[in-house]
N, C-alpha and C positions, 0 to 999 in steps of 0.2 A: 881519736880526734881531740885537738885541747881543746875543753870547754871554755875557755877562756875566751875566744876568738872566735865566738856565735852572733857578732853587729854583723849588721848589711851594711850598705851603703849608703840606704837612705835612713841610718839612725835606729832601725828596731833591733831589739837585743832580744836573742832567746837563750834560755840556760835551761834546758832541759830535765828532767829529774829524771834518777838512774833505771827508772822503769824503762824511758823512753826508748824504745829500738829507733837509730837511725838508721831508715834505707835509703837515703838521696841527700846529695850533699851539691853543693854549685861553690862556684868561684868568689862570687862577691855577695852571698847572702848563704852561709854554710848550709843552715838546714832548710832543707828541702821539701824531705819527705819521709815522715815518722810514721812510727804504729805505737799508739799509749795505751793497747787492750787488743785480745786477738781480733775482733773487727771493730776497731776503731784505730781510726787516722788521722793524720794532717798535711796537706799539702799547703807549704808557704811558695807564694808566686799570683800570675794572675792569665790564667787559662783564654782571660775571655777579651786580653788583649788588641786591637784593633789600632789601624792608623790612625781614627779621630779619636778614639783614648787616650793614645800615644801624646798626640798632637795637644790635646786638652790638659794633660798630667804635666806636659812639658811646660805649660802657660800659667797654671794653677798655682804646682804642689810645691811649698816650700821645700819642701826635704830634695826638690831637684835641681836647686835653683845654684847651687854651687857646681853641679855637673855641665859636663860642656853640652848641651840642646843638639849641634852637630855629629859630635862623639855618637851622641845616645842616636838619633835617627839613622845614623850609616848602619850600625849594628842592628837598629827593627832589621833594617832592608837588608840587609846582607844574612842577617839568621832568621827572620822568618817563615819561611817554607820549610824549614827544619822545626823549627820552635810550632806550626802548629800543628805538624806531624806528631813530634812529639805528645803536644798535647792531646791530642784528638785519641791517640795510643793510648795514655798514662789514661783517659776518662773513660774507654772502651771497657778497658783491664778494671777499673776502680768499677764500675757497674758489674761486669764479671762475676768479681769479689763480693759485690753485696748480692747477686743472685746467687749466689752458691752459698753463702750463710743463711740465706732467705728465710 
């Protein structure tokens, strides 16, 4: 991966240090999902996601305000039944994980 090309979209920059394992990467915000210690992690994202979040972040947050508001709501509605599957998965396993270290 070049480190080089670690910005999201919405302006946050990560540059990792060479410890870091990357295990998840996405399209428009590289890293994902790191391990910086055998049980220690990081998930960049936002799990807990909701249409009135959506709806709110979209009215709020500057860092969205140059993205198209349409754009962004067709993609909630079209990828979320995926995206909270996913999530719902990835927090299952992530609990998993910290009960097997326990």
């Amino acid at each position: 991966m070049d480190k080089s090309k670690n910005s999201c979209e919405n302006g946050e920059t990560v540059s990792p240090s060479p410890e870091i394992i990357i295990l998840g990467e996405g399209n428009r915000c590289p890293l994902q999902l790191v391990q910086v210690a055998p049980v220690a992690f990081g998930i960049q994202g936002h799990l807990e996601l909701t249409e009135n979040l959506l709806r709110r972040w979209l009215k709020e947050d500057p860092d969205l305000r140059y993205l198209d508001p349409h754009t962004i709501w067709n993609d909630y509605q079209d990828f979320y039944p995926l995206f909270k599957q996913a999530g719902e998965r990835l927090f299952y396993n992530f609990i998993k994980l910290v009960y097997a270290y326990g």
